[in-house]
C-alpha positions in Angstrom: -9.9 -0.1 -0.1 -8.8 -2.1 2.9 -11.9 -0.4 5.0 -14.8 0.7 3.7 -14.6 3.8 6.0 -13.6 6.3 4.0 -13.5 9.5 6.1 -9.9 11.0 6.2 -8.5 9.7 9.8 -10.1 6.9 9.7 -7.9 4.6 8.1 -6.2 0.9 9.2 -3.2 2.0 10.5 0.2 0.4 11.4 1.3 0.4 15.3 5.0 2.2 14.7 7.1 2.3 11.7 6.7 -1.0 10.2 3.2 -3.5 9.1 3.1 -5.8 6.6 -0.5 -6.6 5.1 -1.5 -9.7 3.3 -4.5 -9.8 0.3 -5.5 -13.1 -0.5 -7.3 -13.5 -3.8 -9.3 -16.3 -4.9 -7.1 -17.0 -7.8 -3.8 -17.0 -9.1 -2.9 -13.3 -11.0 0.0 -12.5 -12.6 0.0 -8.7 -11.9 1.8 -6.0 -14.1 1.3 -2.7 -11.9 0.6 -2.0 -8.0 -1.7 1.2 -7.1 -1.9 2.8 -3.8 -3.7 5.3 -2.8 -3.4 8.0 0.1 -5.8 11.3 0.8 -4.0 14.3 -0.2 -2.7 16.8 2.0 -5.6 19.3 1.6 -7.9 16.9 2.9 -5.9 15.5 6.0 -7.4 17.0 9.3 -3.5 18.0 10.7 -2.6 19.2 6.9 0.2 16.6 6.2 0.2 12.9 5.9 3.0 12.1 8.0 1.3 9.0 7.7 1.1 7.8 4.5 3.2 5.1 3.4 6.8 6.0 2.1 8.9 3.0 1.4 7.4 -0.5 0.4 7.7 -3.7 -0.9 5.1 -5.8 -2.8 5.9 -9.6 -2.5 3.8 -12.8 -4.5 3.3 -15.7 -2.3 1.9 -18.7 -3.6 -0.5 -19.0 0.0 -1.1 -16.6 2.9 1.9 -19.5 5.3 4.3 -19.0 3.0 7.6 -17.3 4.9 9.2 -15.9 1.7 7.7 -14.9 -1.4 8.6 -13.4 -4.5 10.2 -10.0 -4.4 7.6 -8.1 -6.8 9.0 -4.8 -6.5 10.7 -1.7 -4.1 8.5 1.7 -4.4 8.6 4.6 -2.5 5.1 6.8 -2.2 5.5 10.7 -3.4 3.7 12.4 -0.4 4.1 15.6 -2.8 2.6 13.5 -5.7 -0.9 12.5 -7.2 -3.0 10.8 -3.9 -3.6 7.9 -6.2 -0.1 6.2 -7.5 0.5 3.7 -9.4 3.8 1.3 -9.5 4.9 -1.1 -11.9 6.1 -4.6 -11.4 9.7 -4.3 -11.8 10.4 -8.6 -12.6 
């Protein structure tokens, strides 16, 4: 979880279409699979999640300054799917 609020609305959210978030871990990984994870619809206060992510890009970077990293994968979140997801590296 990015926040450890976990009431539906109260979520970190991205000012307009586009955000970008780095992790940084405290190791190198070589990760096989991506999961993301949004509240369902029957839970969201308004009844959709408009809000949820849809198209996204996972990238590796070999430190949080680096301008271009790896290209991990392209995924696209099923609003109409399981809240929890899970995507697999595609290199």
């Amino acid at each position: 979880s990015v926040q450890p609020d976990m009431y539906p609305g109260n979520c970190w959210a991205f000012k307009g279409s586009q955000g970008y978030l780095v992790v940084r871990l405290s190791m190198k990984i070589y990760p096989t699979a991506f999961t993301l994870e949004h509240i369902p619809k029957t839970l969201s206060p308004t009844g959709n999640i408009t809000s949820a992510p849809k198209n996204f890009s996972v990238y590796g970077l070999d430190d949080e300054y680096q301008e271009e990293g790896k290209l991990l994968g392209e995924y696209v979140y099923d609003q109409d799917g399981e809240p929890l997801q899970m995507f697999p590296v595609m290199v």
